[in-house]
C-alpha positions, 0 to 999 in steps of 0.5 A, a space after each residue: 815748616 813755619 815751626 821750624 823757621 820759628 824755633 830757628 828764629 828765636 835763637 838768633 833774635 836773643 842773640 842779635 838783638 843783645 848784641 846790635 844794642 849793645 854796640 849801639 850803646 857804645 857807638 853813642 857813647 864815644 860818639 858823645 865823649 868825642 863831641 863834647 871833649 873833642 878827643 878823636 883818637 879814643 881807643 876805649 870808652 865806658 862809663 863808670 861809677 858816674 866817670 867816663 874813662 877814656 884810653 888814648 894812644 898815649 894817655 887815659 882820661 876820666 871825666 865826669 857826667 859833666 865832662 870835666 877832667 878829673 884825672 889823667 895818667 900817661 900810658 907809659 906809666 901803666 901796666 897792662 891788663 886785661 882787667 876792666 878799668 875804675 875810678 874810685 877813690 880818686 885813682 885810676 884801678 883795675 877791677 876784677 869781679 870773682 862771684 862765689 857761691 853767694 858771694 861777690 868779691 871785687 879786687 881793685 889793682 893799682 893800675 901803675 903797679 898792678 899790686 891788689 890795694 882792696 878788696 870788697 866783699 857783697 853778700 858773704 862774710 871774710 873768711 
């Protein structure tokens, strides 16, 4: 009996634990970006490439580690996707990840245009 509780258990704690501390992870973070910006209404929040890119109901945000503004873009000038946002490059992108094989391509879409602007390739050669 005490087997089959554990086997049953295992399961659900790789899954649950994951899961809470990654919404943990994400609760501090917009917790930490409202603090300090003093921005209430944010409907997106990650951290990348060393940039905090932030979604309001009308505009998107990047900040630095420092929280310093470095770029700003009104919703209504955008296109949506369901893409992750990035900042590179001095512009806001949308970022698709494909793996193949060995290889990792990344596509990087203006976000006002949708139009691929580069591409990058990790661990493979162009064809």
């Amino acid at each position: 009996m005490v087997i089959i509780v554990i086997i049953f258990m295992i399961p659900l704690i790789l899954i649950i634990f994951p899961t809470v501390k990654n919404d943990n992870y994400h609760r501090n973070l917009l917790n930490n970006i409202s603090k300090e910006t003093g921005i209430k209404d944010i409907l997106y929040v990650t951290k990348d490439n060393n940039y905090y890119i932030i979604k309001t109901t009308d505009k998107i945000s990047v900040f630095d580690l420092n929280y310093k503004e470095v770029y700003t873009v009104n919703t209504k000038e955008i296109v949506s996707s369901s893409l992750e946002l990035t900042y590179r490059r001095n512009n806001l992108y949308y970022k698709e990840k494909i793996r193949e094989d060995k290889k990792l391509l990344y596509n990087f879409y203006d976000v006002k245009t949708n139009e691929l602007v580069y591409k990058t390739l990790i661990g493979g050669t162009y064809e």
